[in-house]
N, CA, C and O atoms as a GROMACS GRO file, in nm:
protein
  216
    1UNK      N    1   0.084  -0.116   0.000
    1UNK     CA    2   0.000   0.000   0.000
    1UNK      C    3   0.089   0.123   0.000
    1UNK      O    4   0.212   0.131   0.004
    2UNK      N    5  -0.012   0.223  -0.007
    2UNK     CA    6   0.130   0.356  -0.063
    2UNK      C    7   0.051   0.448   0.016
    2UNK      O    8  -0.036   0.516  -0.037
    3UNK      N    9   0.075   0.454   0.135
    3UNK     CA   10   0.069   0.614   0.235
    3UNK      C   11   0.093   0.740   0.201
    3UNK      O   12   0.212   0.773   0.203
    4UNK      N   13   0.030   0.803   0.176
    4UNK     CA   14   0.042   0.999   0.129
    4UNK      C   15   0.002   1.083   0.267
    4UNK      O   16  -0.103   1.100   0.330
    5UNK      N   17   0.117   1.118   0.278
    5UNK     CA   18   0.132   1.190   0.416
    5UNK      C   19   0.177   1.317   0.425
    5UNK      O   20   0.293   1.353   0.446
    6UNK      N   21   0.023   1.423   0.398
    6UNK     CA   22   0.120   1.581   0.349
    6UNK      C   23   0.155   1.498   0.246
    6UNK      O   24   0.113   1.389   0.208
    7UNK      N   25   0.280   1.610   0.190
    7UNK     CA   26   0.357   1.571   0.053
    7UNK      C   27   0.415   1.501   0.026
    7UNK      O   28   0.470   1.507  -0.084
    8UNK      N   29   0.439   1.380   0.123
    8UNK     CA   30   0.520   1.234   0.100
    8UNK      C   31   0.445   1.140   0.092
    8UNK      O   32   0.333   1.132   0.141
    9UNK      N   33   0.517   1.043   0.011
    9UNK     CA   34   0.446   0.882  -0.033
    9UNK      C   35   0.540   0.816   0.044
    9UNK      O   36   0.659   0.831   0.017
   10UNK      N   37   0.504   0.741   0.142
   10UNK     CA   38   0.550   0.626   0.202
   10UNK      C   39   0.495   0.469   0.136
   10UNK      O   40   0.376   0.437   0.133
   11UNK      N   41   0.615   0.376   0.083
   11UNK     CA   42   0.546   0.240   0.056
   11UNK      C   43   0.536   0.119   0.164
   11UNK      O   44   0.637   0.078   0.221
   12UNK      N   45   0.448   0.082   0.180
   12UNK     CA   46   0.448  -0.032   0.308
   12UNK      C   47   0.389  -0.105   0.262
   12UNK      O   48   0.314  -0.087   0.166
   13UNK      N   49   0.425  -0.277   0.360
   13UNK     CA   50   0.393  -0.371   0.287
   13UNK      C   51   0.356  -0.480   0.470
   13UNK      O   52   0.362  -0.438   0.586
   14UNK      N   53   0.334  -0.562   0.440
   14UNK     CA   54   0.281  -0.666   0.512
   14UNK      C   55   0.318  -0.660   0.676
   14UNK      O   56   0.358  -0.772   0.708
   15UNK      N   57   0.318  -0.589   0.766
   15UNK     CA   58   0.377  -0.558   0.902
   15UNK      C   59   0.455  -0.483   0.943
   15UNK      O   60   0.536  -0.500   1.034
   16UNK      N   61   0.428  -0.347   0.848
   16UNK     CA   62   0.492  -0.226   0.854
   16UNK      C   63   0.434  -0.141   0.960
   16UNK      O   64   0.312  -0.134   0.976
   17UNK      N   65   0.504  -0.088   1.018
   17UNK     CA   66   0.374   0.016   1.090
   17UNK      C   67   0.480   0.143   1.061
   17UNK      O   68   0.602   0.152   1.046
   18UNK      N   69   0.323   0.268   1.059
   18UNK     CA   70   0.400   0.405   0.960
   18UNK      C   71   0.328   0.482   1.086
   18UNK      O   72   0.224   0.444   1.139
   19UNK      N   73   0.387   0.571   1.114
   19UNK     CA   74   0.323   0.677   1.234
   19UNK      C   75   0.321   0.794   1.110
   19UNK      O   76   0.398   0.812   1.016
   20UNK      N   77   0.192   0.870   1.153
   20UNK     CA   78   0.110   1.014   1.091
   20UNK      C   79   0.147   1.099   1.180
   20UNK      O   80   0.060   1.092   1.266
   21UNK      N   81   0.221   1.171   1.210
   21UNK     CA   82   0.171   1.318   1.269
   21UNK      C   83   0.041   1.348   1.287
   21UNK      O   84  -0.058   1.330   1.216
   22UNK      N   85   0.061   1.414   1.427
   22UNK     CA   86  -0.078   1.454   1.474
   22UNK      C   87  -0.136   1.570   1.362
   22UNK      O   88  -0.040   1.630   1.314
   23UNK      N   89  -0.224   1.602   1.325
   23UNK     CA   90  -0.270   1.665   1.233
   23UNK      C   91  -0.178   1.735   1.069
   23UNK      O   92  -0.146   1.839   1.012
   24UNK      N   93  -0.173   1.570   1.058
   24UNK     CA   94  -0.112   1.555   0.892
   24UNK      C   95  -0.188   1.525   0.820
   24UNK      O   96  -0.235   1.418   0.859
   25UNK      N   97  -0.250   1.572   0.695
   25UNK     CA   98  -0.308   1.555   0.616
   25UNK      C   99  -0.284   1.378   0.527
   25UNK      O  100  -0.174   1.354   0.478
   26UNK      N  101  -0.396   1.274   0.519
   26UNK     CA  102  -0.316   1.175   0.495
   26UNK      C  103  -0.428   1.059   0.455
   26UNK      O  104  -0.536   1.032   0.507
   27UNK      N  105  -0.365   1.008   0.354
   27UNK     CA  106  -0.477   0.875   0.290
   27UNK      C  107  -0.395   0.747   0.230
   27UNK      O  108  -0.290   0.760   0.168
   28UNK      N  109  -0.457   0.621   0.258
   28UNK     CA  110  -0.422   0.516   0.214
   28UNK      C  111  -0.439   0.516   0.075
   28UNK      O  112  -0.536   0.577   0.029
   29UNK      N  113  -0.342   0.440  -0.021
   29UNK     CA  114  -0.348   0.375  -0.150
   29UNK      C  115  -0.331   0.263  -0.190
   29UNK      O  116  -0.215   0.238  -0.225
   30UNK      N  117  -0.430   0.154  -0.202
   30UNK     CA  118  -0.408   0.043  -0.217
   30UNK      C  119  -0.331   0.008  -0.352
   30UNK      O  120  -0.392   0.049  -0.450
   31UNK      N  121  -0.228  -0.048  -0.376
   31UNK     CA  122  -0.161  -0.064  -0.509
   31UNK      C  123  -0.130  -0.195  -0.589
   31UNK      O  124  -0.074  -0.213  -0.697
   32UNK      N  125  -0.191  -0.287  -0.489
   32UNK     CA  126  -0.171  -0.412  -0.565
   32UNK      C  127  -0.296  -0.507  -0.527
   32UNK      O  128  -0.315  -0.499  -0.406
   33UNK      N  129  -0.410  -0.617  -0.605
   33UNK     CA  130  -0.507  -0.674  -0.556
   33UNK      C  131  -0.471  -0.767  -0.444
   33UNK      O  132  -0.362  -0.822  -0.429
   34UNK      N  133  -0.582  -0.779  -0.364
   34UNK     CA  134  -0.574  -0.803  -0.263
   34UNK      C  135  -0.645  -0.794  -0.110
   34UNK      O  136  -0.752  -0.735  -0.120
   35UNK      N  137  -0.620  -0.833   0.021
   35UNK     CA  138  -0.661  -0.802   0.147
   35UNK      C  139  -0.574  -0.734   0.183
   35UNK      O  140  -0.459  -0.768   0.210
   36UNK      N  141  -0.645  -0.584   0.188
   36UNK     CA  142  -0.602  -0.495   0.300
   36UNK      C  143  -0.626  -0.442   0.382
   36UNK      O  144  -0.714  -0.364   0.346
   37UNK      N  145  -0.599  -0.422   0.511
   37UNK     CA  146  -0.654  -0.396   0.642
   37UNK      C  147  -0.545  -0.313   0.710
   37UNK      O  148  -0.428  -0.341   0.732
   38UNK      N  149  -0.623  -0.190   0.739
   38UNK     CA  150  -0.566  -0.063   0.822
   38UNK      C  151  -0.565  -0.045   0.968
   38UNK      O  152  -0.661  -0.003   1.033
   39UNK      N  153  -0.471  -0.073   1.004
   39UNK     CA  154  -0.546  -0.076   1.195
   39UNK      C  155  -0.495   0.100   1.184
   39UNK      O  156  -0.410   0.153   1.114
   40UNK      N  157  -0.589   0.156   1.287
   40UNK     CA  158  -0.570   0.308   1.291
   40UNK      C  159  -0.596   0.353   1.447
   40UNK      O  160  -0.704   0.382   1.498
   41UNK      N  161  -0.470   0.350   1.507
   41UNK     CA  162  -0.512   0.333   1.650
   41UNK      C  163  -0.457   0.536   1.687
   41UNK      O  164  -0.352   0.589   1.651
   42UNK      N  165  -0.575   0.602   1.766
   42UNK     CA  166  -0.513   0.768   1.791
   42UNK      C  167  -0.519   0.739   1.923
   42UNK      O  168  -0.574   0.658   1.997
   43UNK      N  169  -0.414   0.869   1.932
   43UNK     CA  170  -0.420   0.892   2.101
   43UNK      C  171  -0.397   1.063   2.087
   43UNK      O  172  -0.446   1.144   2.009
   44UNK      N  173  -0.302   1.078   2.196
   44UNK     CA  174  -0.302   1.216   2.272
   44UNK      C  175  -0.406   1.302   2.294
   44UNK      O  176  -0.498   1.231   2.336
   45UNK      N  177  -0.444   1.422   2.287
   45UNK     CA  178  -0.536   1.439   2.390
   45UNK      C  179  -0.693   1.426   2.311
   45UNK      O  180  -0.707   1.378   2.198
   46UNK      N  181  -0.758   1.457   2.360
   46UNK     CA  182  -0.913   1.414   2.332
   46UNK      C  183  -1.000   1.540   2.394
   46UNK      O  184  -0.953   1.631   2.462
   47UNK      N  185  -1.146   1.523   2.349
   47UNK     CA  186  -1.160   1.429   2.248
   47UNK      C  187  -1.078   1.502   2.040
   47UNK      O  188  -1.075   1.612   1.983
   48UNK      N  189  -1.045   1.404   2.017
   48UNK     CA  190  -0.965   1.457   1.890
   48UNK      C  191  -1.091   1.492   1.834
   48UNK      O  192  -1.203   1.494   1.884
   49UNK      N  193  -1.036   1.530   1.675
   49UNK     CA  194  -1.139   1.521   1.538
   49UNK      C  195  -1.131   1.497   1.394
   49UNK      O  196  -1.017   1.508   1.349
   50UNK      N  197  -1.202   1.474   1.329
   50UNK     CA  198  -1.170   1.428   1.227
   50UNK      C  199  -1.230   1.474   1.080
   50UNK      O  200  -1.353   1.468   1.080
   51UNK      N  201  -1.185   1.510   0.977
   51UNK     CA  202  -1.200   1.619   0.930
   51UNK      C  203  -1.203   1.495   0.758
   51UNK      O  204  -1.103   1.423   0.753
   52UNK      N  205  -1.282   1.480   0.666
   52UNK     CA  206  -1.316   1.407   0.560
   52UNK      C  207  -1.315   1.492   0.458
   52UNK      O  208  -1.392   1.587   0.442
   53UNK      N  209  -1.176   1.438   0.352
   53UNK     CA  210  -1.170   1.543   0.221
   53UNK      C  211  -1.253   1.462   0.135
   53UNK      O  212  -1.324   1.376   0.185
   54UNK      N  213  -1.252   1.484  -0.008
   54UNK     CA  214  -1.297   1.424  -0.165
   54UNK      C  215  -1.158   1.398  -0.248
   54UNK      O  216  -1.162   1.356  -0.363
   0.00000   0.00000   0.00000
């Protein structure tokens, strides 16, 4: 899968884990067929929010 984070592409693959910055602009790209599954675990302070582009 190919992570866009802000202005970087990160590629990850099968038991990668990628940390986001706290309010980084950022979306998954799936790039090859397949099962893919995002665990998306937040913390620090609360309650956070979450903000949905197009």
């Amino acid at each position: 899968m190919l992570f866009h984070i802000d202005d970087e592409e990160v590629e990850a693959g099968a038991g990668d884990l990628i940390h986001i910055p706290g309010g980084a602009w950022h979306h998954v790209e799936q790039v090859k067929e397949g099962r893919l599954i995002v665990l998306n675990i937040r913390g620090g302070r609360l309650p956070s929010t979450i903000e949905w582009g197009e």
